[in-house]
C-alpha positions as YAML, in Angstrom:
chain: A
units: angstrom
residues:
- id: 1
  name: UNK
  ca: [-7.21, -34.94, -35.41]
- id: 2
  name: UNK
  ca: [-4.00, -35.55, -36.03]
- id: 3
  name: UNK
  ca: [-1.65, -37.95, -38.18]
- id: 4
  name: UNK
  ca: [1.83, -39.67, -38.16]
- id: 5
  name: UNK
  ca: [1.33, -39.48, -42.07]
- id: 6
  name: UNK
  ca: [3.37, -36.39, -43.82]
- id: 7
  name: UNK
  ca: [0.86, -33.85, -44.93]
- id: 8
  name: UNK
  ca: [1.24, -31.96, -48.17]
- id: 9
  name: UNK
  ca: [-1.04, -28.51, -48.83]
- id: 10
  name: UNK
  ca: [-1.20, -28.05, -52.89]
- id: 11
  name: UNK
  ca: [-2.70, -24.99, -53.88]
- id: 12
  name: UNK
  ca: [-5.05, -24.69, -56.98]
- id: 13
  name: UNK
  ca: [-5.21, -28.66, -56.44]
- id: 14
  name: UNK
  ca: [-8.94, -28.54, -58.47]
- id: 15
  name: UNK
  ca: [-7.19, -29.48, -62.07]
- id: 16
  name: UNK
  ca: [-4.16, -29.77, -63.91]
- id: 17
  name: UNK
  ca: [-1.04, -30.11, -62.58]
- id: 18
  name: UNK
  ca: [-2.54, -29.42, -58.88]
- id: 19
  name: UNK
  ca: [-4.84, -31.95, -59.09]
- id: 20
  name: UNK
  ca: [-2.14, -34.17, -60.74]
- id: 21
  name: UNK
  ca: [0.23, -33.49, -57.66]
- id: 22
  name: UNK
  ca: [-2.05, -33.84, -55.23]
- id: 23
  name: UNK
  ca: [-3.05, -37.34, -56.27]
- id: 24
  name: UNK
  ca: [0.80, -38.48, -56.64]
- id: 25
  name: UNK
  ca: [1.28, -36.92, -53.60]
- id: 26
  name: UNK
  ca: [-1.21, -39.34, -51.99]
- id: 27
  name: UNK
  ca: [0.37, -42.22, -53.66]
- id: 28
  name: UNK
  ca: [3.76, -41.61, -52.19]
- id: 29
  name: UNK
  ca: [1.93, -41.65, -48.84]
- id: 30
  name: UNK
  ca: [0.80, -38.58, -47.48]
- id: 31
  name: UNK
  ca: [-2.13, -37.20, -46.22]
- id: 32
  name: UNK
  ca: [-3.22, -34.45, -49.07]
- id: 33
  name: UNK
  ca: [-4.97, -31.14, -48.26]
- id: 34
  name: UNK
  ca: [-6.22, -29.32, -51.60]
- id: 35
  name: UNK
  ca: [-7.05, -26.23, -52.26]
- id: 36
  name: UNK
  ca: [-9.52, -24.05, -54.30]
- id: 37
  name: UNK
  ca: [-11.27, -20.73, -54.34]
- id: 38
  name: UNK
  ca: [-15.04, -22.27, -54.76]
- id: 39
  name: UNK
  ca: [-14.53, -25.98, -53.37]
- id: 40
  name: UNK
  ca: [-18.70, -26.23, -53.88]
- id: 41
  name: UNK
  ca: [-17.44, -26.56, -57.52]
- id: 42
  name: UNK
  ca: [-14.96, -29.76, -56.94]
- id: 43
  name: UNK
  ca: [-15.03, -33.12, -58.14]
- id: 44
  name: UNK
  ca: [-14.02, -34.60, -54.91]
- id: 45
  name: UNK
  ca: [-10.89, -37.06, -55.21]
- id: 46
  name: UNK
  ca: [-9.90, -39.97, -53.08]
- id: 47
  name: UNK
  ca: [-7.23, -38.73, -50.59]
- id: 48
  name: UNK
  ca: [-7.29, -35.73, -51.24]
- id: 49
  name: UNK
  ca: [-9.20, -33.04, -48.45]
- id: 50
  name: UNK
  ca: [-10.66, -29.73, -50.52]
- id: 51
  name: UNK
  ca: [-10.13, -26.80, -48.66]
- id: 52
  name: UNK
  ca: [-11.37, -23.27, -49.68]
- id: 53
  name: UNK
  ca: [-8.26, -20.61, -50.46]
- id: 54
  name: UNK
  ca: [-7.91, -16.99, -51.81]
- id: 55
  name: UNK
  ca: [-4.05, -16.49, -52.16]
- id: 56
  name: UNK
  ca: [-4.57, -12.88, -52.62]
- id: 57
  name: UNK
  ca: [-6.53, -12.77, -48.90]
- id: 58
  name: UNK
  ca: [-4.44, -12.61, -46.59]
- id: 59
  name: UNK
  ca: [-7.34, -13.65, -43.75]
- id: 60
  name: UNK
  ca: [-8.30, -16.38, -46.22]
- id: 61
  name: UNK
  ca: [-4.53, -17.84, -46.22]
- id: 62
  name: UNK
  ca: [-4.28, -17.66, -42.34]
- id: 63
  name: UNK
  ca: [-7.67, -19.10, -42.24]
- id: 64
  name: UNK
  ca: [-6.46, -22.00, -44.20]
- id: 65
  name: UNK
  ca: [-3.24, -22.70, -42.52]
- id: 66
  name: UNK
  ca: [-4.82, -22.94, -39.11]
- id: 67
  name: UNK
  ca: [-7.73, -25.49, -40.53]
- id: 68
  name: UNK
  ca: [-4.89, -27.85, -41.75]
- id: 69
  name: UNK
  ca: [-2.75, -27.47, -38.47]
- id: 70
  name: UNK
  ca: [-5.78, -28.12, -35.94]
- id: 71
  name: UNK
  ca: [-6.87, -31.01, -38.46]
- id: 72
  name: UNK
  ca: [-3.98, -32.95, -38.95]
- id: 73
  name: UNK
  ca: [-1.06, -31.19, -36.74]
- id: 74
  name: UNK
  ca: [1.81, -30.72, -38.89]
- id: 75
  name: UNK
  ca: [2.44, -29.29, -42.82]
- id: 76
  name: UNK
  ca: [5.29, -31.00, -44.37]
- id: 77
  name: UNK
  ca: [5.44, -30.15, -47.62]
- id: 78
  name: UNK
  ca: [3.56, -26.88, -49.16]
- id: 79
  name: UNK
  ca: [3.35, -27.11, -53.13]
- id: 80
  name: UNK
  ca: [2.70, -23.27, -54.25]
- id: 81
  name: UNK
  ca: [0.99, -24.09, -57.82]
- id: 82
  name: UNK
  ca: [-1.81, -21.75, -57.75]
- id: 83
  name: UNK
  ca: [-1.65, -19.28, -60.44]
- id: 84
  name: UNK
  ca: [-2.49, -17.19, -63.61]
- id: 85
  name: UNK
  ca: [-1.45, -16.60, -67.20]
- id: 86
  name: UNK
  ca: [-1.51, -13.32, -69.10]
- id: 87
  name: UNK
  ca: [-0.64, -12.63, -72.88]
- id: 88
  name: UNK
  ca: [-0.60, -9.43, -74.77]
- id: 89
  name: UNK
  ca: [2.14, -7.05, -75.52]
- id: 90
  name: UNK
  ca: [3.25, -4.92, -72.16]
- id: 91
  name: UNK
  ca: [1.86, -1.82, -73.36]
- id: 92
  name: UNK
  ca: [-1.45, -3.57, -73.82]
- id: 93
  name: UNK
  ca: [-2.15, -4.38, -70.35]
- id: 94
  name: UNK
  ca: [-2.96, -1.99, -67.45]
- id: 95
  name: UNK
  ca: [-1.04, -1.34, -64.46]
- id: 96
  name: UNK
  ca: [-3.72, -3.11, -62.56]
- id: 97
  name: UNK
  ca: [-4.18, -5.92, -64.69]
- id: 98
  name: UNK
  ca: [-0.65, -6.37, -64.25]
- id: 99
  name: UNK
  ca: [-0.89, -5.91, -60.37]
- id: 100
  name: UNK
  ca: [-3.43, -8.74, -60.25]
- id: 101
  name: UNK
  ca: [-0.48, -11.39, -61.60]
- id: 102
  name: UNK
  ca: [1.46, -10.75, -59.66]
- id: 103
  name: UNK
  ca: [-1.08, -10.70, -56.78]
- id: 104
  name: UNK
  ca: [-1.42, -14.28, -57.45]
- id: 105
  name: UNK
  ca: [1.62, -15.67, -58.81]
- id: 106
  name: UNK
  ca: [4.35, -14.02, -56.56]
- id: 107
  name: UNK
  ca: [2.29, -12.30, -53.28]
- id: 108
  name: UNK
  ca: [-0.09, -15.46, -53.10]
- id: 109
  name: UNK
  ca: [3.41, -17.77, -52.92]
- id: 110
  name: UNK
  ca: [4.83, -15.29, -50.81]
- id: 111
  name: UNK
  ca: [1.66, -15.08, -48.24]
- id: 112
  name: UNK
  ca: [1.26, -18.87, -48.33]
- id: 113
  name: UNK
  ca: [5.08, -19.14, -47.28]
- id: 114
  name: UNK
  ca: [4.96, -16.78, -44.38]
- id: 115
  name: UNK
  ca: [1.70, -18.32, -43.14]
- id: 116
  name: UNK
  ca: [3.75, -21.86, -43.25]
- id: 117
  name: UNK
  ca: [7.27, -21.62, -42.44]
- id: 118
  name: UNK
  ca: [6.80, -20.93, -38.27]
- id: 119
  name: UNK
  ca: [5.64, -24.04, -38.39]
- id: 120
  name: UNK
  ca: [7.73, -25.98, -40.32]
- id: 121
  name: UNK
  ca: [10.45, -24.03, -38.27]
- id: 122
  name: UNK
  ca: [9.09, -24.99, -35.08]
- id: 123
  name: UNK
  ca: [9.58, -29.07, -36.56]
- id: 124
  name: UNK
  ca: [12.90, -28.36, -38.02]
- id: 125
  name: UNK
  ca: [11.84, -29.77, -41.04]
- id: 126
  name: UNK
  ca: [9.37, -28.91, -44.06]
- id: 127
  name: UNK
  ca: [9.91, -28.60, -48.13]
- id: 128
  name: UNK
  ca: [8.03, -26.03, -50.16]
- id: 129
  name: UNK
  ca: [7.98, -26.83, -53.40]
- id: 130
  name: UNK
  ca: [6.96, -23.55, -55.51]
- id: 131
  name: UNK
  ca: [5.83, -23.77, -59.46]
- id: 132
  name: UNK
  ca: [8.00, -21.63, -61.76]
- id: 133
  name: UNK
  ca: [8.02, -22.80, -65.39]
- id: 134
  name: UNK
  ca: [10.40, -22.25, -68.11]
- id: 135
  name: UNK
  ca: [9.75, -18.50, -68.46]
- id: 136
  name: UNK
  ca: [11.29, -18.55, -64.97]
- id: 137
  name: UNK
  ca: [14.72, -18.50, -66.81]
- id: 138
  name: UNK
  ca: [13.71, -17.73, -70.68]
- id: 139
  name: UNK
  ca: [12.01, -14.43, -72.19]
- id: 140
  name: UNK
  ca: [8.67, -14.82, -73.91]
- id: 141
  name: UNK
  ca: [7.42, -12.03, -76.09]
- id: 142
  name: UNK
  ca: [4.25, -10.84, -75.23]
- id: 143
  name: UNK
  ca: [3.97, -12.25, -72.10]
- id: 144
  name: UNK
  ca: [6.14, -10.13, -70.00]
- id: 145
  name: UNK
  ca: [4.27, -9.89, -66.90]
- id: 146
  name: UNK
  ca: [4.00, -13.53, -66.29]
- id: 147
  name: UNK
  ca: [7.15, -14.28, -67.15]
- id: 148
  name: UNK
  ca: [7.93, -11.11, -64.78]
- id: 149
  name: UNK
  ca: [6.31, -13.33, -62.47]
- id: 150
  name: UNK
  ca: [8.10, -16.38, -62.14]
- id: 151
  name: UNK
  ca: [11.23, -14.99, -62.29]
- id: 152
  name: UNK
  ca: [10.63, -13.16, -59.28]
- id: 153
  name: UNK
  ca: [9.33, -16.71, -58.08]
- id: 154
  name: UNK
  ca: [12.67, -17.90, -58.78]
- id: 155
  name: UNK
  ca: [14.67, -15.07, -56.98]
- id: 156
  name: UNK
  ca: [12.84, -15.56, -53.72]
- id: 157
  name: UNK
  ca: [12.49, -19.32, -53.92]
- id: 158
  name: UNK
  ca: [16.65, -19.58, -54.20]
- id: 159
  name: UNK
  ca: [17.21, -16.65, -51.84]
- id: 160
  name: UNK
  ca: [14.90, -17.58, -49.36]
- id: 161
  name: UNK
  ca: [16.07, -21.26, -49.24]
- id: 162
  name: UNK
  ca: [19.76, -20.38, -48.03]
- id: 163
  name: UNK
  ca: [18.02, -18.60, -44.97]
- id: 164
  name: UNK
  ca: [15.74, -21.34, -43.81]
- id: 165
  name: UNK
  ca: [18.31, -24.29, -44.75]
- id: 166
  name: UNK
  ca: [19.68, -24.03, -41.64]
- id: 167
  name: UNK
  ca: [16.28, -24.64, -39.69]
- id: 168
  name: UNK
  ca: [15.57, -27.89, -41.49]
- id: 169
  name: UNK
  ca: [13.39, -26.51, -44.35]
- id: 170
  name: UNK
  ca: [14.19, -26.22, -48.19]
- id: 171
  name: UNK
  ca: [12.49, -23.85, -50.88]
- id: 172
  name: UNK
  ca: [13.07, -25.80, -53.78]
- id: 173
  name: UNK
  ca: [11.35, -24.90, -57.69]
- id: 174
  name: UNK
  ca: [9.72, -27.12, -60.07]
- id: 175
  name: UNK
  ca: [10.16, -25.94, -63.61]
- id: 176
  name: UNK
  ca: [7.26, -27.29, -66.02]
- id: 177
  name: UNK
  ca: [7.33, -26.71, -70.12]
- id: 178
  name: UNK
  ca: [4.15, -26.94, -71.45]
- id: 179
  name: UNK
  ca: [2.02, -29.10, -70.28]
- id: 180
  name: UNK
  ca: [-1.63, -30.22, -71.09]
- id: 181
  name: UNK
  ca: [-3.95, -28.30, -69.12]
- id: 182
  name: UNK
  ca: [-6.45, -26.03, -69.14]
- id: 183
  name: UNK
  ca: [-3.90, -23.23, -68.84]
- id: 184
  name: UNK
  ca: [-4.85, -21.21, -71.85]
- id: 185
  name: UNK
  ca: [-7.86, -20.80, -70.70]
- id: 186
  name: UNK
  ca: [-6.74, -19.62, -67.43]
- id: 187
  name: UNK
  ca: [-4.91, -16.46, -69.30]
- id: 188
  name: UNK
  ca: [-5.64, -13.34, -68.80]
- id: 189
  name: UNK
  ca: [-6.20, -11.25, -72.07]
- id: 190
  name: UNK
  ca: [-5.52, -7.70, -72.54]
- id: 191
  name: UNK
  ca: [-7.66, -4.91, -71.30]
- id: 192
  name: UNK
  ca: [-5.95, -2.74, -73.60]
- id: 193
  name: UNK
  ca: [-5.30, -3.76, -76.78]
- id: 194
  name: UNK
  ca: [-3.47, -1.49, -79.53]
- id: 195
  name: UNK
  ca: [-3.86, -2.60, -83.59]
- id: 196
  name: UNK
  ca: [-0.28, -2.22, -83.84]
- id: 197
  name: UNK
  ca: [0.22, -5.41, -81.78]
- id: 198
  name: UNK
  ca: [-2.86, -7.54, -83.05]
- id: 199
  name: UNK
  ca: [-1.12, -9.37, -85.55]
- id: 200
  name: UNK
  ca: [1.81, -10.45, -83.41]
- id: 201
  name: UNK
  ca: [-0.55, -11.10, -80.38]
- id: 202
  name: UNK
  ca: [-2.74, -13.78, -82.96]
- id: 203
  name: UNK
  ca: [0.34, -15.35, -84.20]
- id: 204
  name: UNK
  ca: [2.02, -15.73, -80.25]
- id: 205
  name: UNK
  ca: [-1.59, -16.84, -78.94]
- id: 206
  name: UNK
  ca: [-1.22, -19.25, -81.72]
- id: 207
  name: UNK
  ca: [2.50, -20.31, -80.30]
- id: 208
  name: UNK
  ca: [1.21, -20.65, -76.70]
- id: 209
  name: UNK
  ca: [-2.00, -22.92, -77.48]
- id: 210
  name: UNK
  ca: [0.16, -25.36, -80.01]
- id: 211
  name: UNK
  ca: [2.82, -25.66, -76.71]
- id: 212
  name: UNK
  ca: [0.20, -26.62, -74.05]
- id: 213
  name: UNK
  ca: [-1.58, -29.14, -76.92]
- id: 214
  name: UNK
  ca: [1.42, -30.53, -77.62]
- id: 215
  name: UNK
  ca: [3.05, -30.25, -73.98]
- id: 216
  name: UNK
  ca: [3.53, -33.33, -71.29]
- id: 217
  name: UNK
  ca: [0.93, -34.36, -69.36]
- id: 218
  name: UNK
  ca: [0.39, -32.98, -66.25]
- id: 219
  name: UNK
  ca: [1.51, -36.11, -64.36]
- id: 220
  name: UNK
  ca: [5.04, -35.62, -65.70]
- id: 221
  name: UNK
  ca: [5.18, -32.56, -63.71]
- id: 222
  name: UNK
  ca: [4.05, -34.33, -60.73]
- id: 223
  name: UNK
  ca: [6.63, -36.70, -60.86]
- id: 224
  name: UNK
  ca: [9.29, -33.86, -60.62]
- id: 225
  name: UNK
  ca: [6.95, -32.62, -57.77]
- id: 226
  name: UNK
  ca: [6.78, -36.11, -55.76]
- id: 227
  name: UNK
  ca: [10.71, -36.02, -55.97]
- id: 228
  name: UNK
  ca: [11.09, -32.82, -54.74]
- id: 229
  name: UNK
  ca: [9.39, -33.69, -51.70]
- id: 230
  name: UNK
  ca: [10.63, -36.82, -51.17]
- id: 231
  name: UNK
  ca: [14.33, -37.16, -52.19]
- id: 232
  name: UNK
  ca: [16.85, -37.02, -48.85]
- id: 233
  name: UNK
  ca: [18.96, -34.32, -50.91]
- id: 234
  name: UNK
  ca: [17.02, -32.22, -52.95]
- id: 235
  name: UNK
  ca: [18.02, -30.33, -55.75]
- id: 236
  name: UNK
  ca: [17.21, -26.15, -55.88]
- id: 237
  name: UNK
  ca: [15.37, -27.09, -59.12]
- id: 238
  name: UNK
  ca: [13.51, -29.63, -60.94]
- id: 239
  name: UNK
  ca: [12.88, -29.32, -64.94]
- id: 240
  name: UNK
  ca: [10.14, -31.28, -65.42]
- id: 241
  name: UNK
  ca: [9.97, -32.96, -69.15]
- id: 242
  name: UNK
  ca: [12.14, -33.61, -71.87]
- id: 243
  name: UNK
  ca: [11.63, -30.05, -73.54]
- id: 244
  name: UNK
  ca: [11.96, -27.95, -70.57]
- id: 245
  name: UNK
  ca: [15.27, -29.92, -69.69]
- id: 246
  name: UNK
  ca: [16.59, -29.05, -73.41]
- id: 247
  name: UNK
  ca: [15.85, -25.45, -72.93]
- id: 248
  name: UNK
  ca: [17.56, -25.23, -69.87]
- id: 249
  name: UNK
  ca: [20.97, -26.70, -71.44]
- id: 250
  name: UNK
  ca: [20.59, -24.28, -73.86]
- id: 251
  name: UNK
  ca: [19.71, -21.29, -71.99]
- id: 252
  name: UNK
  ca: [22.81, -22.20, -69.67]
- id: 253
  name: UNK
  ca: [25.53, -22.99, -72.88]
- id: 254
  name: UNK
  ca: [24.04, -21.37, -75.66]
- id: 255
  name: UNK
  ca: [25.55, -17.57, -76.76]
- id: 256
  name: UNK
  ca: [23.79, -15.09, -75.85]
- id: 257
  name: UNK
  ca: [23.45, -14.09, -79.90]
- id: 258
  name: UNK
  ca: [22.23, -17.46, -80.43]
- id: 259
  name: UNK
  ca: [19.77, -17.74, -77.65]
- id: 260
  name: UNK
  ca: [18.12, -14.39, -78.76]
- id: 261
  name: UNK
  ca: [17.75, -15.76, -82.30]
- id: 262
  name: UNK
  ca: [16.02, -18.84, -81.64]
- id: 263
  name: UNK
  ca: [13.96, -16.99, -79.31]
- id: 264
  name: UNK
  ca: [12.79, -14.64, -82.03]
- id: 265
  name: UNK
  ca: [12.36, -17.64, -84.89]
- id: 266
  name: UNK
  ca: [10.58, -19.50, -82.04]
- id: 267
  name: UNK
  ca: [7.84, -16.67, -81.86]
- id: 268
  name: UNK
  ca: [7.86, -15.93, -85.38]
- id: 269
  name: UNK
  ca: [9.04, -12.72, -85.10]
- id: 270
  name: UNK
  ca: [10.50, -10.89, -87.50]
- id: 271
  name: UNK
  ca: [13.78, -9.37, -87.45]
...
């Protein structure tokens, strides 16, 4: 089958701001592939076709690519959101906890991009759209591999779109602050732990949790990810909601002094 529709592949489409996207996506007129690693387990959503997907497989990613091209003939539009959150000091965490992050939340963006862009070469046109977050340009204290993470989503997402510009296709990044999902209990917690960091750890799990509760609904952040796809002159990035667009300004005009301070109050840490 095929379809004069544009198609759009969302990974970890099964909830939050995946499954938000996905059904904005449809919306705004295209034809929606989602993904998830157990589809069996999938409320299924009008629009929207579940696919399964291991980002850290690389057989599973080629798998999936191929499904969606002999289905419906074309990918337009990839939206890398698929990922994980870890907390805990640095120290806390083994090497290979630390290796599984990133396995996910800069190799599985990576391996979904290399499956995708021959084709969207081959059409001279195609936008993927990869989730960073606000620790893709800010420090957060114990959570240093994430944040580790998306900013190496951000290097490759801006280096990687000045080579394919010139082919038709545009890496662009969606920026997110928190946002009300089921996030936090998608984080990863130490394997590791020391005492020495226990007290800290509480009081920044404690941070993290009040910023998701409190955060913009997911369909704020699919907004930002509808434009992206959409708009006939993208932007490299999109802050999505009002508090991720504040920290931005100040992360770009703020002293360097400054910044660090209200980084520190923000955390509650002393010092």
């Amino acid at each position: 089958m095929t379809t004069n529709r544009p198609v759009a592949l969302v990974t970890g489409a099964s909830s939050g701001i995946g499954q938000a996207a996905a059904l904005a996506l449809v919306e705004a007129g295209f034809e929606v592939v989602g993904t998830s690693r157990d589809t069996s387990k999938v409320t299924p959503r009008d629009g929207v076709t579940f696919l399964d997907l291991d980002v850290t497989s690389d057989a599973s990613v080629t798998t999936l690519v191929e499904q969606v091209i002999e289905r419906f003939g074309r990918i337009d539009v990839l939206v890398n959101n698929a990922g994980i959150g870890s907390t805990g000091a640095a120290e806390e965490t083994s090497l290979g906890q630390d290796q599984r992050v990133f396995d996910i939340n800069l190799f599985g963006v990576i391996r979904m991009t290399k499956a995708v862009l021959p084709h969207m070469r081959a059409q001279r046109r195609g936008r993927i759209i990869n989730m960073s977050s606000i620790y893709g340009f800010i420090p957060q204290p114990y959570m240093a591999v994430y944040v580790a993470s998306k900013h190496a989503v951000e290097g490759y997402s801006e280096s990687l779109d000045h080579e394919v510009r010139e082919h038709g296709v545009r890496v662009l990044l969606v920026e997110p602050g928190g946002t009300n999902t089921a996030f936090e209990g998608n984080i990863v917690q130490p394997d590791a732990p020391l005492p020495v960091y226990a007290e800290q750890r509480r009081v920044t799990d404690q941070v993290v949790a009040q910023a998701v509760k409190g955060g913009d609904a997911p369909t704020t952040v699919a907004r930002a990810i509808v434009t992206a796809a959409t708009t006939p002159k993208p932007k490299p990035r999109y802050t999505a909601g009002p508090f991720a667009r504040r920290l931005s300004v100040l992360r770009r005009l703020a002293p360097a002094r400054v910044f660090d301070q209200q980084i520190r109050k923000f955390n509650k840490l002393a010092g």
